[in-house]
C-alpha positions in Angstrom: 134.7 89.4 51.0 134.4 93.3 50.5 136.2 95.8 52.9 134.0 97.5 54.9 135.0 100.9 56.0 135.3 101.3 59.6 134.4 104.6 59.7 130.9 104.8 58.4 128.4 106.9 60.7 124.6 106.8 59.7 123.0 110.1 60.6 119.4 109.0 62.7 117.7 112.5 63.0 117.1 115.3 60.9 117.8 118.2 63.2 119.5 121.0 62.1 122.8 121.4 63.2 123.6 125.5 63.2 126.8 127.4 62.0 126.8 128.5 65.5 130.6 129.3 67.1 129.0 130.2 70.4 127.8 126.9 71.0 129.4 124.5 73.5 129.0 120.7 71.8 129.9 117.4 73.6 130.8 114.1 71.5 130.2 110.9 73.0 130.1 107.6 72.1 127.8 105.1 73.4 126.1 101.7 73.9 123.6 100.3 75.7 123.4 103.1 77.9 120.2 103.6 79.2 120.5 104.0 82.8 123.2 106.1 82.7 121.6 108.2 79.7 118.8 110.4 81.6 121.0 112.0 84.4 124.3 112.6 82.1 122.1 114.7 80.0 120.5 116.7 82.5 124.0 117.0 84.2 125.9 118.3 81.2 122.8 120.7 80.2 122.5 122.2 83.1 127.0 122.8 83.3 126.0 124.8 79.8 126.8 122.2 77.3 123.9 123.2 74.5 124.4 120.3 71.8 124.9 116.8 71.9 126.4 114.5 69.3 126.4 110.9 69.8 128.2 107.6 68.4 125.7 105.0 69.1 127.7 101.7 68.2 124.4 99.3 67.5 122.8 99.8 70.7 119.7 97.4 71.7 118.8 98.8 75.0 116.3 101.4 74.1 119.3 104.1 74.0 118.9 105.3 70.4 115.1 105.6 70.5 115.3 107.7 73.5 118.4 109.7 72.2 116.2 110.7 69.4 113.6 111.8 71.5 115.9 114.5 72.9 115.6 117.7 71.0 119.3 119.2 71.5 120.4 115.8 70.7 122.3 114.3 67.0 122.8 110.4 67.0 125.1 108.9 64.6 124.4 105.1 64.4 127.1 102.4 63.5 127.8 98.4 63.5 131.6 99.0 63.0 133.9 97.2 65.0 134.3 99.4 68.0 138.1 98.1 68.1 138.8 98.9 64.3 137.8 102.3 64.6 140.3 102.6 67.3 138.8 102.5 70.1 136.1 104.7 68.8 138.7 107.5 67.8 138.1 107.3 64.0 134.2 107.9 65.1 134.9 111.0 67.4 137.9 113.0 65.5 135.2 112.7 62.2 132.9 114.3 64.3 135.1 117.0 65.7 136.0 118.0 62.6 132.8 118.1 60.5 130.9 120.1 63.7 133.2 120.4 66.1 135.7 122.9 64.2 135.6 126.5 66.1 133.6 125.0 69.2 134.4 124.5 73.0 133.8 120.6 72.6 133.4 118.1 75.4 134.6 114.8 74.8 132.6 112.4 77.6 131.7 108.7 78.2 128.2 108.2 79.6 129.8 107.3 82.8 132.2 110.3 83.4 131.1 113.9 84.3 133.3 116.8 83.6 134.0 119.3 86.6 136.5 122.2 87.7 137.3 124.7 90.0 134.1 126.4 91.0 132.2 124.2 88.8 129.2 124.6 90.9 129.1 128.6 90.5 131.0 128.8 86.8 129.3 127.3 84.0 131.0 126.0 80.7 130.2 129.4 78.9 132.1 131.3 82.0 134.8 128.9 81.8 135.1 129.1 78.0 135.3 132.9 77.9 138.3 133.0 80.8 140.0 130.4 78.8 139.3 132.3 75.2 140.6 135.1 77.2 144.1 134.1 77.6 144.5 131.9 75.0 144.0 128.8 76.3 142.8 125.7 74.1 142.5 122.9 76.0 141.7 121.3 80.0 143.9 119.2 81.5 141.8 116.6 83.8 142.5 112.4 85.7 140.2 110.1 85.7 138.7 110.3 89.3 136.8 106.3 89.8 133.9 106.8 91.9 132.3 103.9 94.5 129.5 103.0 96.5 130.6 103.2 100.3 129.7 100.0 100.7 129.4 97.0 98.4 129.7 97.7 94.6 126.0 95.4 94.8 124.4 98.3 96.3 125.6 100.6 93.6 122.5 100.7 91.5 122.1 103.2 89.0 118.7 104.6 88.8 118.0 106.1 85.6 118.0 110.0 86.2 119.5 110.1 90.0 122.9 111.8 90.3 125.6 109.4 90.0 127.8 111.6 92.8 124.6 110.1 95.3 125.2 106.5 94.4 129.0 106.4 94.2 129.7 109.5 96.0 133.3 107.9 97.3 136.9 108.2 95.9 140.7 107.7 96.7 142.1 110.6 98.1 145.7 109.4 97.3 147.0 110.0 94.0 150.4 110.7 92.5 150.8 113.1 89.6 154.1 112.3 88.0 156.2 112.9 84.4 155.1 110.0 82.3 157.8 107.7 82.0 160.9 108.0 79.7 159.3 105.5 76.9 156.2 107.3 76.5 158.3 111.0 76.1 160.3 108.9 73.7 159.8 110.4 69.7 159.3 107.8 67.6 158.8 107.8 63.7 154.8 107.8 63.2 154.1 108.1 66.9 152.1 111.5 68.2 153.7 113.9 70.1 154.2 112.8 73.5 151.1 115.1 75.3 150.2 115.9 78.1 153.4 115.2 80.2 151.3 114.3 83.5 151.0 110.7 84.3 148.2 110.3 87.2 149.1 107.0 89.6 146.5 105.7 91.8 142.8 104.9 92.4 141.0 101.5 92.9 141.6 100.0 90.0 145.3 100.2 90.5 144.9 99.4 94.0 142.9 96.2 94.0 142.9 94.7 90.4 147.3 96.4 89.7 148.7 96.5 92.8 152.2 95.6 91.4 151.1 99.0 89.4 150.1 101.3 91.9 153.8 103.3 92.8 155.3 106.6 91.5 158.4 104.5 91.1 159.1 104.4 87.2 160.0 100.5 86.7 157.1 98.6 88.5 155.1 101.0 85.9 156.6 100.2 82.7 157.7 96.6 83.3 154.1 95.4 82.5 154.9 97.2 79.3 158.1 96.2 78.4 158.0 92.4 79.4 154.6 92.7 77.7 155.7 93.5 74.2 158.5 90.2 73.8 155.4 88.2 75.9 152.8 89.7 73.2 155.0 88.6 70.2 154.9 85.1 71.4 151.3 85.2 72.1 150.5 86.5 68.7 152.5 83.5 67.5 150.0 81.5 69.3 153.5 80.0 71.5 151.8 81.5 74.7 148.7 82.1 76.4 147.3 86.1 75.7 146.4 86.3 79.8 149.9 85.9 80.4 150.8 88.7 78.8 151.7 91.4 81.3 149.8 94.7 80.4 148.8 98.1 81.5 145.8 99.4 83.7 144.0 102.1 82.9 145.4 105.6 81.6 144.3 108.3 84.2 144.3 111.5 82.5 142.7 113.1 79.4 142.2 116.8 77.5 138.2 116.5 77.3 137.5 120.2 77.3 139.2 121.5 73.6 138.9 124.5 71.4 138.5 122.3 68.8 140.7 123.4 65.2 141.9 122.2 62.0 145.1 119.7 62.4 143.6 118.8 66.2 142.9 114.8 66.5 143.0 112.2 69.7 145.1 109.2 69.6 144.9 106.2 72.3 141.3 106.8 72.7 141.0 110.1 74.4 143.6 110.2 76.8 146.7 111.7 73.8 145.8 114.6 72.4 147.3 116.8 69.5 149.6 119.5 71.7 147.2 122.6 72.4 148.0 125.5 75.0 146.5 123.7 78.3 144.7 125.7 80.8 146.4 127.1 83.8 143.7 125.7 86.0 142.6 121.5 86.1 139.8 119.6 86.4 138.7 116.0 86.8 136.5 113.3 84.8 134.4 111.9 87.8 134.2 107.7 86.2 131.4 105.9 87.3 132.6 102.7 86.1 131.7 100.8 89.5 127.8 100.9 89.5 126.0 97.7 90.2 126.8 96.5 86.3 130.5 96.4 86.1 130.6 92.6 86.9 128.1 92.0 83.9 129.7 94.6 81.4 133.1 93.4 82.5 131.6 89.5 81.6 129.7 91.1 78.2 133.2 92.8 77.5 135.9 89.9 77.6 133.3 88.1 75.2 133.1 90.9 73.2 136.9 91.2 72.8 136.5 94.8 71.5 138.6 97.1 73.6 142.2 96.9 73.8 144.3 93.6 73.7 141.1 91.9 73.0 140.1 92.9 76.6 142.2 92.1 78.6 141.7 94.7 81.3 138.4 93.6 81.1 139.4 89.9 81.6 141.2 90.6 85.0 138.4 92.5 86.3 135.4 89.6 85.8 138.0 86.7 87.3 138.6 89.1 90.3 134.5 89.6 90.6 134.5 86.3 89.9 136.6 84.9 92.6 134.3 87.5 95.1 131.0 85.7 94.0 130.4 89.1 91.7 130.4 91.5 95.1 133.6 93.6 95.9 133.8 96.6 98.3 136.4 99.7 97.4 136.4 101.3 100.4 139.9 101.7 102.6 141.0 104.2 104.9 142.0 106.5 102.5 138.4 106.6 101.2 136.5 110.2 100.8 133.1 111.3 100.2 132.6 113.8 97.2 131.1 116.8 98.5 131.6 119.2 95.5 134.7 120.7 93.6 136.2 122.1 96.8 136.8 118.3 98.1 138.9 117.6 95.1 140.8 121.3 95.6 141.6 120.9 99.0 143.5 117.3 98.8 145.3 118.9 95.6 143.4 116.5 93.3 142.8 119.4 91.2 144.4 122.9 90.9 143.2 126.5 90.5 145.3 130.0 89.8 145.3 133.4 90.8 143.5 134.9 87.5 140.6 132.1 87.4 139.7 133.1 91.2 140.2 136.3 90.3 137.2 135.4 87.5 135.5 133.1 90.4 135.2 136.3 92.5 134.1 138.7 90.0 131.0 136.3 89.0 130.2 135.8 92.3 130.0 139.6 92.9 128.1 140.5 89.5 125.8 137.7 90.7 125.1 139.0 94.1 
């Protein structure tokens, strides 16, 4: 049998891609994402984002053909193993590099939207030019999981209808803490241990990790550290794989970047290449919980393409399964999106001095 290289990207349009610096670009891969498809793009356009490249890994929903219909829009078509490119990261980095170089880039799932201090009122080109300004390469933002109020059943994503009006809830109570000693640990071949924030909470944690979902430093890394003897004997087929402990979900990523030569993501998108992080933060809003997630979680553990053969995804379908498919998120530390300034005022996301400084003086040019 001949290797096939995990990396190969099949250009679907002919559009011209411009030597254009001033350009903002977002990467993302995809598949099968046509409901989610219509509003991310009209979300992202309007923020200031003015070119789109996409991953589409061998979609059958419709997704490429209407990709291609989109004129500020690139699609890169694949059948690669999604899991052999790393979790996509061979994919995205290729793309960075080859038209990312120079560029404020986004890097976004179809289900997560970007925002920031004054997010409403500041576009990306604003923010850019205050982070250009003081030398600033790269955003710091967690991983905010948005629900229905609600059952997740109700959670129906319409094609084109904000996502913030179906799942317009989230967990007010998160814990942003030093990641623990044996991620800062410096290991031969391993990146650079960035960024230093590890982000503890949301429902995920909560109702499929409880024994997770504390600031204390053991509970969070004995899933790790029995899992890697566990994993050994499970790769020697001597125990069953869901009985290896493992981790939920990273919280945090860089996906704003001034992307240059030497930068690259590792572990997905959530470790980055060091870069001079911005004195203000944001938050990816992750609508993972629409009506679908019982289905995708099913389609995923068959699949067996994300991480440990997916194995989050795995504890997520027996858990829907054991709730007849329905679940409701909602607790009493539940609260409703209203805009960046929710997010501000429970400390979920941070502003400075200088950037309201900025704030204020586009508010008074625009007046």
């Amino acid at each position: 049998m001949s290797f096939v290289p995990v990396h190969i990207l099949t250009r679907m349009d002919s559009r011209v891609i411009p030597e254009n610096a001033e350009e903002i670009r977002l990467v993302s891969p995809v598949r099968n994402e046509m409901a989610r498809l219509p509003y991310f793009l009209d979300y992202y356009r309007e923020l200031g984002v003015n070119r789109f490249l996409f991953i589409d890994n061998n979609s059958d929903d419709g997704t490429t053909t209407y990709l291609l219909r989109q004129p500020d829009c690139h699609v890169f078509h694949t059948t690669d193993s999604y899991r052999e490119s790393r979790f996509a990261l061979r994919w995205i980095n290729r793309l960075l590099d080859m038209y990312g170089t120079g560029h404020w880039c986004v890097v976004a799932d179809a289900d997560e939207l970007l925002v920031y201090p004054r997010c409403e009122q500041v576009n990306l080109r604003q923010l850019c030019a205050y982070l250009d300004r003081f030398g600033y390469e790269g955003l710091f933002t967690f991983l905010l999981d948005m629900y229905h109020p609600t059952d997740m059943a109700e959670a129906v994503c319409v094609p084109g209808k904000a996502f913030t009006e179906i799942c317009p809830m989230f967990d007010r109570d998160y814990c942003f803490v030093r990641r623990s000693v044996i991620d800062m640990m410096r290991l031969p071949g391993r990146p650079p241990p960035f960024p230093e924030t590890e982000v503890i909470g949301g429902p995920r944690a909560r109702i499929f990790y409880p024994e997770q979902n504390t600031p204390r430093v053991f509970p969070r890394i004995k899933a790790r550290l029995i899992g890697r003897v566990l994993g050994l004997l499970a790769q020697c087929h001597l125990l069953d794989p869901d009985r290896v402990p493992h981790m939920s979900g990273i919280l945090f990523k860089v996906p704003l970047v001034k992307w240059r030569k030497g930068c690259a993501y590792y572990s997905s998108t959530h470790i980055l290449t060091p870069v001079k992080l911005a004195d203000v933060t944001g938050a990816l809003l992750h609508f993972k919980f629409f009506s679908d997630f019982y289905q995708k979680a099913v389609v995923e553990t068959a699949r067996g393409e994300h991480e440990g053969g997916g194995r989050q995804y795995r504890r997520y379908a027996k858990m829907m399964e054991q709730n007849g498919g329905k679940l409701s998120l909602c607790y009493e530390g539940s609260e409703r999106y209203t805009g960046s300034d929710t997010l501000l005022a429970h400390k979920l996301m941070t502003s400075s001095p200088s950037y309201e400084q900025e704030y204020n003086e586009i508010a008074r040019c625009e007046a």
